[in-house]
Each structure stands twice: as structure tokens, then as C-alpha cells.
C-alpha positions in Angstrom: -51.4 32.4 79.1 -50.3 33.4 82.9 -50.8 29.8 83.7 -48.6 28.6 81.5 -45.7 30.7 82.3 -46.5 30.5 86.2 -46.3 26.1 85.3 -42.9 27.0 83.8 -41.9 28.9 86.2 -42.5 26.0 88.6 -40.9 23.6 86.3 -37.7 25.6 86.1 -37.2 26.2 89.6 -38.0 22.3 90.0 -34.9 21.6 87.5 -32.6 24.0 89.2 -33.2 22.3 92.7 -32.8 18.6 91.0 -29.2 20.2 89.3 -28.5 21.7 92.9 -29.1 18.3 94.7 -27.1 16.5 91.9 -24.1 19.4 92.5 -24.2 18.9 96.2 -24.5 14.9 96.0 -20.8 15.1 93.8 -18.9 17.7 95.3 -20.7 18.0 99.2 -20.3 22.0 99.5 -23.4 23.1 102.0 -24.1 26.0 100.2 -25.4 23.7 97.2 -27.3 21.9 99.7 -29.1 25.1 100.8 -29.8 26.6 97.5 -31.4 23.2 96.2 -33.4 23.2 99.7 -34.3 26.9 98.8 -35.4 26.2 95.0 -37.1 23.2 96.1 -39.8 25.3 98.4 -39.9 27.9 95.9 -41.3 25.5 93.6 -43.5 24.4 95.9 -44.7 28.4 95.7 -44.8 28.5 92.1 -47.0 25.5 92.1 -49.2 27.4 95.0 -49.1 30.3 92.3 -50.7 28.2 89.5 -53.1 26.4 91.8 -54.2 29.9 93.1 -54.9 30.9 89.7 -57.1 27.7 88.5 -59.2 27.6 91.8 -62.2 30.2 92.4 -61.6 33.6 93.9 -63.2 32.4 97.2 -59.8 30.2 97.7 -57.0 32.3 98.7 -53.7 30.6 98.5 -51.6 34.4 99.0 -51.0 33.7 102.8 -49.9 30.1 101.6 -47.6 31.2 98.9 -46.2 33.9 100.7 -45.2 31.7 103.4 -43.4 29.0 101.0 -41.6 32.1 99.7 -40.3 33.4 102.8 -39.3 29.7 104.1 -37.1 29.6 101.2 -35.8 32.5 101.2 -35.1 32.5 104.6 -32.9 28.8 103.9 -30.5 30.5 101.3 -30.2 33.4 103.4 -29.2 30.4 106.6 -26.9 28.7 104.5 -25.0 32.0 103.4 -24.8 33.2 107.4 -24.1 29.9 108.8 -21.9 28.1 106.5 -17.7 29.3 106.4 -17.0 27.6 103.3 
């Protein structure tokens, strides 16, 4: 069951970065650059998340989904500071 809702998980933060591309592609406000550049890594995490949890216990993908976390995290939080929209 944690699978599936870690793969939907994925899935919806993989739509939300394709609507934020598509928002940023028609109107050209950064901000919606940023956030599709930040939902776009975190679904990279997600899908770290379900491959963590399919693979054996001697894999550890926690340093690797951490890091995608904090990369996009770390984007939105670039885009807020930096951009005077």
C-alpha cells in the first residue's frame, strides 16, 4: 500500500511541475519557472522514495533522497530571494 501512494505521490508532483512549465511557457513570470524546476526534483525524490522501498534493505537511497529534497527546496527558496517580480 505505501508504494502506491509514494508512486502517486511522484505522479502528482510530476503533473504539478508539467502545469508549472506550461504556466511559465504562457505568461514568462520566473517564479513559475522556479517552482516547476523545484517540483520537478522533488519528483525525482519521490521516485527515489519508491525505489528505496522496492530495493533490499542493504540499498540505502536516504542520503540520495535527502539530497534531491534539499536541491529543490533550496531552488524555490532561490527564486523567491532572487527574483523582484
Amino acid at each position: 500500500m505505501g508504494i502506491a501512494i509514494y508512486t502517486l505521490c511522484a505522479l502528482t508532483c510530476l503533473v504539478a511541475a508539467v502545469l508549472l512549465f506550461r504556466g511559465y511557457a504562457r505568461a514568462r513570470y520566473r517564479l513559475l519557472f522556479w517552482s516547476g524546476l523545484c517540483f520537478a526534483i522533488l519528483t525525482v525524490s519521490n521516485a527515489l522514495n519508491v525505489v528505496d522501498h522496492v530495493t533490499p534493505p542493504q540499498l540505502d537511497f536516504i542520503p540520495a533522497r535527502l539530497g534531491t529534497a534539499l536541491a529543490g527546496v533550496a531552488l524555490i527558496a532561490f527564486g523567491l530571494v532572487w527574483e523582484r517580480d
